[in-house]
C-alpha positions in Angstrom: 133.6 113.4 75.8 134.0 117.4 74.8 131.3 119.7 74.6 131.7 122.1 71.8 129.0 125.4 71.1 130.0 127.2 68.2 128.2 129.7 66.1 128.3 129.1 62.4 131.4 131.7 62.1 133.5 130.0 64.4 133.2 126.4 62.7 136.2 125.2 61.1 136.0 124.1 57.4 136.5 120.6 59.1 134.3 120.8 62.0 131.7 122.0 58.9 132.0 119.3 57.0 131.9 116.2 59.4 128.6 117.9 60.4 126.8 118.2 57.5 128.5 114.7 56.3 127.3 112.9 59.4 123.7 114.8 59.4 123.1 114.1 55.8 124.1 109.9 56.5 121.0 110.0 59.0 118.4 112.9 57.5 119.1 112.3 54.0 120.7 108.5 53.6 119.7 106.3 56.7 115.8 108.0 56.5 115.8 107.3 52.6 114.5 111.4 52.9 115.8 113.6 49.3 114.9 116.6 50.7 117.5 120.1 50.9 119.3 119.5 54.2 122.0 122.7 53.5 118.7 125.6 53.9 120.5 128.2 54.9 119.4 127.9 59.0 123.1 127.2 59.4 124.4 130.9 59.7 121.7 132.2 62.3 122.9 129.0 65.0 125.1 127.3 67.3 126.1 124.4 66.5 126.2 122.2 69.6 128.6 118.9 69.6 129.8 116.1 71.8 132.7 114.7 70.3 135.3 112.2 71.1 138.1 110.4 69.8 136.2 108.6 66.9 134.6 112.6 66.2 131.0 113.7 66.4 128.9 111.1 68.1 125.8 113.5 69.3 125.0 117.1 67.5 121.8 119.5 67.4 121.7 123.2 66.7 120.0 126.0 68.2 118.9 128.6 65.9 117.8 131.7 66.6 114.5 133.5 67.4 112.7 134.4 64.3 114.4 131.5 61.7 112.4 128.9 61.9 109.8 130.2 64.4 109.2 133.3 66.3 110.7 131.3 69.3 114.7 129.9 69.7 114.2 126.6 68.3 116.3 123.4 68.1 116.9 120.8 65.2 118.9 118.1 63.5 119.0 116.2 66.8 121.4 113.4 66.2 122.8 110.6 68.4 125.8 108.0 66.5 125.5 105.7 69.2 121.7 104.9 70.4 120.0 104.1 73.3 123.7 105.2 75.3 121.9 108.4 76.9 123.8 110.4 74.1 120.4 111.9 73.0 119.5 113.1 76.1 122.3 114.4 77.1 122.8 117.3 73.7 119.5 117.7 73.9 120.0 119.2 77.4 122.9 120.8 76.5 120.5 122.6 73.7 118.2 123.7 76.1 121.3 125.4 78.1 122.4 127.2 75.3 119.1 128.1 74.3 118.2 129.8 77.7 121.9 130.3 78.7 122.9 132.5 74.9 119.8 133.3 73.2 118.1 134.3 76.6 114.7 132.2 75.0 111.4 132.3 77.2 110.8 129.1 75.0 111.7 126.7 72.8 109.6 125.2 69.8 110.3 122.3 67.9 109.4 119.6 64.8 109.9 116.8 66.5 109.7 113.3 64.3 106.6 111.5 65.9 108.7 108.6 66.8 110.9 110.2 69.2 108.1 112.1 71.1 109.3 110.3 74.6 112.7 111.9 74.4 111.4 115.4 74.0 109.0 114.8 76.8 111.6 113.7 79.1 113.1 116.8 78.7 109.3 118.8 79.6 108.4 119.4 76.2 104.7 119.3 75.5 102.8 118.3 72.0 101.4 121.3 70.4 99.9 120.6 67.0 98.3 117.6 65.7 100.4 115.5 63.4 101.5 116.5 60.2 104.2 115.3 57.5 107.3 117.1 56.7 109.2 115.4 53.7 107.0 112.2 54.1 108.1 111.8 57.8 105.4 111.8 60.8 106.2 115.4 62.6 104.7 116.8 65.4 105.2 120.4 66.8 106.6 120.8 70.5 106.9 123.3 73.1 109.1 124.2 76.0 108.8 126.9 78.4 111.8 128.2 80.2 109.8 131.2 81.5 106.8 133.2 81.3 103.8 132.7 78.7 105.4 131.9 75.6 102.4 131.2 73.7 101.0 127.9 72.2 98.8 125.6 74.0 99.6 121.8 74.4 97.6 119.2 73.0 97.2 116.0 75.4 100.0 113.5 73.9 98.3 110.6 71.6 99.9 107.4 72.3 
């Protein structure tokens, strides 16, 4: 499987497309979700991609300090293939970037309630009770690389 990090500006008009085709068969399609997946967060990221044979089969992006929070977040966390450590593994890949190119002291998150456990595994920490984002269960999430990056975690509710 190839890694690929790309800034927007480097994507290919087909390396575009089969992301936002295969992010808007799970966010918009598979979640039954209308809501304005193209919101302009695109231009300010990298777009980070394992991809095979059959194409993309894990993606996520890492936007930039100041987009979507004051801190480098990360979003549109996709796996194809579930439950094959897929998930896990670009969401690590994320973090590396995030620390690695954006130099972030943290790393905040809207994380859908449901996958919780696979941020956790990766040391991130509930920071805001829930609340819901296009009709979805959303929590917000924290992790520190370094430092006192602000936000204090809530104990997890299970």
């Amino acid at each position: 499987m190839e890694l690929v990090i790309k800034r927007f500006e480097e994507l290919t008009a087909e390396e575009l497309y089969e992301i936002l085709r295969l992010r808007v068969s799970v966010f918009v399609v598979e979640q039954n979700c209308p809501y304005q997946e193209l919101d302009g967060k695109d231009l300010r990221a990298y777009h980070v991609y394992l991809r095979d044979a059959e194409g993309i089969e894990a993606y996520l992006r890492v936007l930039d300090a100041g987009v979507s929070f004051p801190e480098v977040s990360i979003g549109r966390v996709i796996a194809v293939k579930r439950r094959q450590g897929l998930g896990s593994r670009i969401l690590s890949e994320g973090v590396r970037v995030a620390g690695e190119r954006l130099a972030a002291g943290a790393i905040r998150i809207e994380a859908q309630t449901y996958a919780r456990g696979l941020y956790e595994a990766q040391g991130f920490c509930q920071v805001s009770e829930e609340f819901l984002e296009d009709g979805i269960p959303h929590i917000e999430m924290l992790l520190r690389l370094r430092g006192d990056a602000g936000g204090k975690a809530l104990p997890a509710k299970r």
